[in-house]
Steps between C-alpha positions, in 0.01 A plus 500: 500500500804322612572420183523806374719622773759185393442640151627881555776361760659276227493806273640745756705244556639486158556831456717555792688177469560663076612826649733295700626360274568803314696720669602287852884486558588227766092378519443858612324878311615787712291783537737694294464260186130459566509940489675476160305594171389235265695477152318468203505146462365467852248756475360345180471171646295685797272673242432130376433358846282813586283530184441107558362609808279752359346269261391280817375819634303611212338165459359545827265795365559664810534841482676561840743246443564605176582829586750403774667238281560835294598687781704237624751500134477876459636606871786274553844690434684225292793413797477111577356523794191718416456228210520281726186591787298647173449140330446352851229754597410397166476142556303562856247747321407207277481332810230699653296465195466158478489499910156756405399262234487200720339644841220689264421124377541347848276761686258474193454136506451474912265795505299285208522168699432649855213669354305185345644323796329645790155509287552101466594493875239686618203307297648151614507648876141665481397345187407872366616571206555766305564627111844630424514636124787465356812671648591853376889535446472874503327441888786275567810723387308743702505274761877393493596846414364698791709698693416344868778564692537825319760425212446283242618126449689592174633810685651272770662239239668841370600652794678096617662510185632852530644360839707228374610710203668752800660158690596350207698826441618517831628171437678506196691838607594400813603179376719697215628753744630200738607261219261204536531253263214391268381206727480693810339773336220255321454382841408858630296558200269121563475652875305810338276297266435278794374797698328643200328192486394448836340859490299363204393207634349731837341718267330223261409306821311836636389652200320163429369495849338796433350350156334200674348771794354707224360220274429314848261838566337544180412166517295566775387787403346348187315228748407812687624392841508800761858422731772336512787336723872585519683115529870536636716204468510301828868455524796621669571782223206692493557882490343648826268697288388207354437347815325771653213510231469110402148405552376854515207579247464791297241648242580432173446894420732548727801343394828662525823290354800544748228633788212238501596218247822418334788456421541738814917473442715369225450076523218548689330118495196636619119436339138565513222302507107562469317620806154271590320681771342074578771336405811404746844362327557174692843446418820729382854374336771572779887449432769326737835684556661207200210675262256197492158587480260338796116576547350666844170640606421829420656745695703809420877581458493605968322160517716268285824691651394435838471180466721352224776691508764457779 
């Protein structure tokens, strides 16, 4: 994914630093020049830029991003500076596609492995096995597709990239309207993709924690197991909520993401793990205030706090 942030920023990049180089008079576009309508060399070498950018989007066979790649050519008045945001929205709605592309295949592939993953756990720890037939995909973009915290993940890639469209704007017309020069303004710009990309990286890292829950629970029930128990993290940065339930045990049936099991928060670290009315867990993974795992007894998140952490 970082990659194709890099990718779009060196494009964005590009553009602005050709629009520069355009129409700056001492390193710097006012907002006046930036307001001034496109001549018809310019505006034909837009139209090139633009339906280069609609071929990407029609090769994506998406029909939303289609459509807004047309939307995105038909509504801009032709002054520089609407030319200007239009092929950068541009540039960020390809963006979100391939962002889609590669958290569908991400989510896919850990539901997948989590799934055969706890069977194979849970017949080497009870040595009871069971038959998984072969994995359907429809299940599993059912799976990764459900709207658990109420919106979908696709909706939320959208909505992030609708976001940095409005602070990349923000940028770039504040920047004209106090005369920054192309470096400083590039600058500004990487400090949006950087936050863009940070609110990614939270929502892969929760939207995948709530992948491995739900392939964690089908698991079990497919090996027909009755409960199961909500794990915290045993280190200093456990949510409170988190705290308050780890070790707690909970019916299967009545399992609740964001009430009973996670992710109960965005980068929630939090797991399950099968319920055995005659079995104890002897041991749990704890973590040190550096981040180095260390083994304890069994107790919960009170228990370890109470006595590791000063």
């Amino acid at each position: 994914m970082q990659k194709e942030y890099l990718k779009a920023f060196d494009e964005i990049q590009e553009t602005l630093s050709a629009f520069y180089t355009k129409y700056a008079t001492d390193k710097n576009v006012t907002y006046a020049e930036a307001q001034k309508q496109l001549n018809a060399f310019d505006f034909a070498s837009y139209g090139s830029r633009m339906e280069t950018l609609k071929r990407r989007a029609v090769a994506t066979n998406n029909p939303f991003v289609i459509a807004e790649m047309q939307r995105l050519y038909q509504s801009a008045s032709v002054n520089r500076f609407n030319a200007l945001l239009s092929e950068i929205d541009a540039k960020v709605l390809l963006l979100g596609y391939s962002q889609q592309l590669t958290m569908e295949e991400i989510l896919s592939e850990t539901f997948e492995n989590t799934l055969y993953s706890t069977a194979y756990t849970m017949a080497i720890g009870t040595g009871v096995g069971v038959s998984f037939a072969k994995i359907d995909h429809s299940a599993v973009e059912l799976a990764i597709k459900y709207p658990w915290s109420g919106a979908m993940f696709s909706d939320l890639i959208w909505d992030n990239k609708v976001k940095l469209t409005k602070e990349m704007k923000s940028t770039i017309t504040n920047g004209l309207i106090k005369g920054s020069s192309v470096q400083r303004m590039s600058r500004q710009l990487s400090g949006n993709m950087d936050s863009s990309y940070k609110d990614s990286l939270r929502l892969i890292r929760t939207e995948t924690a709530y992948v491995v829950t739900e392939a964690t629970a089908q698991g079990y029930e497919k090996l027909e197991l009755d409960s199961f128990v909500f794990l915290g993290t045993l280190d200093s940065k456990t949510s409170k909520t988190c705290q308050s339930l780890d070790g707690k045990i909970f019916k299967l049936k009545d399992k609740q993401v964001g009430v009973n099991c996670p992710p109960m928060h965005p980068n929630c670290r939090s797991a399950i793990s099968p319920y055995f009315p005659d079995i104890e867990l002897r041991e749990r993974r704890a973590r040190d205030v550096q981040g180095n795992s260390f083994i304890v007894p069994n107790m919960n998140y009170e228990e370890w706090a109470s006595k590791y952490l000063k």
